[in-house]
C-alpha positions in Angstrom: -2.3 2.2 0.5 -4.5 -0.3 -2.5 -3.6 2.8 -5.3 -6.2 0.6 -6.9 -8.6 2.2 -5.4 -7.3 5.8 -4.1 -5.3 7.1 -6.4 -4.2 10.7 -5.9 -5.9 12.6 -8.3 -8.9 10.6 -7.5 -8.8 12.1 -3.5 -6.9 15.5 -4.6 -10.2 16.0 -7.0 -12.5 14.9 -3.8 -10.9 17.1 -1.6 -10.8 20.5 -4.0 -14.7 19.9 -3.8 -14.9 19.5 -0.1 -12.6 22.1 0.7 -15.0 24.7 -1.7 -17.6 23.3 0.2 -16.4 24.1 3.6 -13.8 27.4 3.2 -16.3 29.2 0.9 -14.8 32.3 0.4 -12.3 32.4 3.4 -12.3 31.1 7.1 -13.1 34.3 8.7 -12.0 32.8 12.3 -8.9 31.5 11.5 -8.2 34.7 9.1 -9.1 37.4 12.0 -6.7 36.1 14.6 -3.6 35.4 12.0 -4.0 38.9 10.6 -2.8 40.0 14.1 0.2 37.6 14.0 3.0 37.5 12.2 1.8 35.9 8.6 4.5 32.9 8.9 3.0 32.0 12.3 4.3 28.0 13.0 1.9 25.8 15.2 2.6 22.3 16.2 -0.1 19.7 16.5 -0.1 15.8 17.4 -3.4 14.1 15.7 -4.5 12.0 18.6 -7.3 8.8 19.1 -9.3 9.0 21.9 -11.0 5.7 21.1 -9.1 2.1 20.5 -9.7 1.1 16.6 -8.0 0.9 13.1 -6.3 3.6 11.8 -7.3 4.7 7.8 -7.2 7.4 6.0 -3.3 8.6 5.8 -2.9 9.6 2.1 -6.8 11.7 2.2 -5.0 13.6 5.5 -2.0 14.2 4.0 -3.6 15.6 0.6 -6.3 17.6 2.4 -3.1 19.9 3.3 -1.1 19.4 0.8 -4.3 21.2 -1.9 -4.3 23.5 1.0 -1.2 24.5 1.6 1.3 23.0 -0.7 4.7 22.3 1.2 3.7 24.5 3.7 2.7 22.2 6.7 4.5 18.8 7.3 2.8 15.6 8.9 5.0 13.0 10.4 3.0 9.9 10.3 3.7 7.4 13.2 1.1 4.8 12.3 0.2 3.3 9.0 -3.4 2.3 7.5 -4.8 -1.0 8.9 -2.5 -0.5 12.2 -4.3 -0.8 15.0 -4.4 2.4 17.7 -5.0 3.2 21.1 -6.9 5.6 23.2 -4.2 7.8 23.6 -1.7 7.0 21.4 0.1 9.9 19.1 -0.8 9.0 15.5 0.8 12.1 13.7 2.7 15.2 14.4 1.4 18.0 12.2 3.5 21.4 12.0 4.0 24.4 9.8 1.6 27.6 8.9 -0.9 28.2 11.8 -3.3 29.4 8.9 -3.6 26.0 6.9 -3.6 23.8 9.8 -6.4 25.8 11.5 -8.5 25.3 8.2 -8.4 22.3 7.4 -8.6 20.6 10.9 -12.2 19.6 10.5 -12.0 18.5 6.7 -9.1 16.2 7.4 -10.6 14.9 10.6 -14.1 14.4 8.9 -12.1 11.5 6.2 -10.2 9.9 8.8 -12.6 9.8 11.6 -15.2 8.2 9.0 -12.7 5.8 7.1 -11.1 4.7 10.4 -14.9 4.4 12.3 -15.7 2.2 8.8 -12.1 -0.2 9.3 -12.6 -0.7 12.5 -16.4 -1.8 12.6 -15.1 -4.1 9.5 -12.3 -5.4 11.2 -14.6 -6.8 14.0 -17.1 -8.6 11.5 -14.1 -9.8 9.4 -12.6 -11.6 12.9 -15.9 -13.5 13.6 -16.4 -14.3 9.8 -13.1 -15.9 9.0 -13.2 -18.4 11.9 -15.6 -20.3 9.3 -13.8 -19.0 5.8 -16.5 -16.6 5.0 -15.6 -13.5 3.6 -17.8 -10.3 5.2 -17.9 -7.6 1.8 -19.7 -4.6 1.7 -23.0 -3.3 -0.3 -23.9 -0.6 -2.5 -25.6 1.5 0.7 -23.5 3.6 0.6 -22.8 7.4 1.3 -23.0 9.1 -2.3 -20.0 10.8 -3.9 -18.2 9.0 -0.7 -18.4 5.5 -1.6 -14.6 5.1 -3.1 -13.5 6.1 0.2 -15.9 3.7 2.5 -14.9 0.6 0.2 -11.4 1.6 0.9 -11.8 1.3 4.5 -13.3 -2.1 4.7 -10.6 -3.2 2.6 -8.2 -1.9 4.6 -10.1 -3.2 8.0 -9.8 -6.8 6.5 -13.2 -7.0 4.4 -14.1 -7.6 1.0 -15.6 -5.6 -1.9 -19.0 -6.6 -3.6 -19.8 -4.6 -6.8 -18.6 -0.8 -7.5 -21.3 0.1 -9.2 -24.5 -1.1 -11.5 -21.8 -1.7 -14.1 -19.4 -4.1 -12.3 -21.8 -7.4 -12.0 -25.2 -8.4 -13.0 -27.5 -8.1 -9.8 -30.8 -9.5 -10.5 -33.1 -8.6 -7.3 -36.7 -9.0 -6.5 -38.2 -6.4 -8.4 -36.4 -7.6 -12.0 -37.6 -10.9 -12.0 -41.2 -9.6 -11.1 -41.3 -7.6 -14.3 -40.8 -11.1 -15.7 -43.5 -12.6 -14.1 -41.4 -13.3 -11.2 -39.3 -15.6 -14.0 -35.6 -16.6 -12.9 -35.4 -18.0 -15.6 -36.2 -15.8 -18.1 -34.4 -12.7 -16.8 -31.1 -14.9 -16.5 -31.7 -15.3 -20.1 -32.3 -11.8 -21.1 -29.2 -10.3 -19.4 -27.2 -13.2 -20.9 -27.8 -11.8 -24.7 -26.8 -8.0 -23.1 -23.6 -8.6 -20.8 -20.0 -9.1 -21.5 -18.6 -12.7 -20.9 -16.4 -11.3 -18.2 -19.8 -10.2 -16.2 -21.0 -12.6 -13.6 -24.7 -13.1 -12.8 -26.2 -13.3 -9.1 -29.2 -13.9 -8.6 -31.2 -13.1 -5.3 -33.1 -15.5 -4.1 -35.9 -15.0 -1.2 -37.4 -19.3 -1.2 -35.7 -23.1 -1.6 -37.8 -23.1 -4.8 -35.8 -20.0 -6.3 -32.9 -21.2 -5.5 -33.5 -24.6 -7.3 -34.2 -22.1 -10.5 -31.2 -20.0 -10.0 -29.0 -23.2 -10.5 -30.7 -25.0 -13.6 -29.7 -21.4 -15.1 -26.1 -21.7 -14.1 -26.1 -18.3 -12.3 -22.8 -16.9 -11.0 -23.5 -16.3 -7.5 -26.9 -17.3 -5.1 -27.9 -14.7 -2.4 -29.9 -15.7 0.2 -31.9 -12.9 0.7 -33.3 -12.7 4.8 -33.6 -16.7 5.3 -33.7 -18.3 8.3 -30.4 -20.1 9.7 -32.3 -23.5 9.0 -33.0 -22.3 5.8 -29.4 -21.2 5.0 -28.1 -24.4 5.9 -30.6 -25.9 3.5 -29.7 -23.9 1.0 -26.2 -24.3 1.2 -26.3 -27.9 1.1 -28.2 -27.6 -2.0 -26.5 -25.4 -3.9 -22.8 -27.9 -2.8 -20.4 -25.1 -4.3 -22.3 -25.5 -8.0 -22.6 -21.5 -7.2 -21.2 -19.2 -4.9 -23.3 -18.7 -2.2 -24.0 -15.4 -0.4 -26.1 -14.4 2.9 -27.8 -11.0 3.1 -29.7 -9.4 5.3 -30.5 -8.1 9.0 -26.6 -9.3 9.6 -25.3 -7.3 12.4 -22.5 -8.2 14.8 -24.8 -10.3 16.8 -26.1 -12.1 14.0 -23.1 -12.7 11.9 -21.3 -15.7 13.5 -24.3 -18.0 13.4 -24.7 -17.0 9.9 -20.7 -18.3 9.0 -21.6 -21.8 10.7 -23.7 -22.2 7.9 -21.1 -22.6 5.3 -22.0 -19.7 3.2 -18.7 -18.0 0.9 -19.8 -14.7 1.4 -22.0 -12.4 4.1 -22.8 -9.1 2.4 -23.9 -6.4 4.9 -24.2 -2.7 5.0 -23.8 -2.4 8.2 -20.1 -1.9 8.6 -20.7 0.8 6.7 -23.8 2.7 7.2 -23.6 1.6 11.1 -20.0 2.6 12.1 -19.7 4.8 14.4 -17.0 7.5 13.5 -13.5 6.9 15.5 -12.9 9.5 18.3 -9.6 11.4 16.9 -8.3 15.2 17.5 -6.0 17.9 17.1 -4.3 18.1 20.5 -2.2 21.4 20.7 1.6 20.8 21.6 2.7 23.0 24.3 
């Protein structure tokens, strides 16, 4: 796992919350049929896929019962994140207290099925994208309090990260440069007395003419915000690596290969994201 980005305390202190969130002050289901049995009742579970896909997730299951139960259930891993799965195969065995693996089923399934849905839907833009060297990273719509654990899983289903947060990278979009008076120029200039020299500066860009701005200011990084292919090409061409160049908007699967014939560095869409479908996997009960 990239501890860069999940390290434990930062999923244990995740989890703590979404486990208050969920058990509230017990699991009355699971509680009412284990008061009947034996309080060291053992179960035996495999963690299965019903859907083909990339696995992710492996440390946020594993903690999920580990702040649950401590040592008392143990998961056997047979897959690692980024591997790719099967419908059908056998992921994990999970065994131990009946109790704990009862509750936190549905927590641990709601990461993994979310994180793997996110690296798999990644995965596919990322194998179009490279074809033409063009990275596919991710945007900042994003699920809040969950977004640590979304840029995790396009990393680990092959994409790239754009910025963390409004502190990572100077982002000026449509709506700053109008309160200059729609200056590039000016608002390049007024960041540039405020930010760190480690801070780049992208600039977003919606005409040929902005983008002609953007470069007599040196800007870090150009995004072509919803141009045409034609005008993508003519931008790209233009700008002849004096910038990064970046393509945004209305990429989806369809759209994405056309738009990494242009030459572009970087596609940034939310997409693989907030359009992922969640991966089919389950608690299958071992007889």
């Amino acid at each position: 796992m990239a501890k860069f980005l999940l390290n434990d305390f930062i999923i244990e202190d995740h989890v703590k919350k979404a486990l208050l969130e969920d058990i509230g002050y017990g699991d009355i289901s699971t509680d009412s049929i284990c008061c009947a049995l034996d309080s060291n009742a053992e179960f035996e579970v495999f963690l299965t896929t019903r859907s083909d896909g990339v696995f992710c997730g492996k440390d946020v299951f594993q903690i999920v019962f580990s702040v649950l139960a401590k040592d008392k259930v143990k998961i056997e891993f047979y897959f690692d994140d980024g591997d790719e799965i099967k419908k059908g195969d056998k992921i994990a065995k999970i065994s131990g207290s009946a109790r704990y693996i009862l509750t936190g089923e549905r927590l641990a399934l709601n990461y993994i099925q979310r994180m793997s849905g996110i690296a798999t839907f990644t995965r596919k833009f990322q194998n179009i994208a490279k074809k033409y060297g063009a990275r596919v990273v991710d945007t900042r719509k994003n699920t809040p309090n969950f977004r640590i654990f979304e840029k995790y899983a396009v990393k680990i289903g092959g994409g790239y990260l754009h910025r963390f947060n409004l502190c990572d990278c100077v982002m000026l979009k449509d709506n700053h440069i109008a309160l200059l008076g729609g200056s590039i120029t000016s608002a390049v200039k007024k960041v540039r007395e405020n930010i760190s020299h480690a801070h780049k500066i992208e600039v977003e860009c919606d005409t040929i003419s902005q983008v002609k701005e953007a470069l007599k200011s040196n800007v870090d990084i150009i995004m072509l915000d919803n141009m045409s292919i034609d005008k993508i090409n003519e931008c790209v061409q233009l700008i002849n690596k004096k910038a990064i160049v970046e393509a945004s908007g209305g990429v989806c699967i369809e759209s994405v290969e056309e738009i990494a014939r242009t030459g572009v560095d970087i596609i940034s869409t939310s997409a693989i994201v907030a359009k992922a479908p969640t991966l089919d996997l389950a608690f299958d009960y071992v007889d």
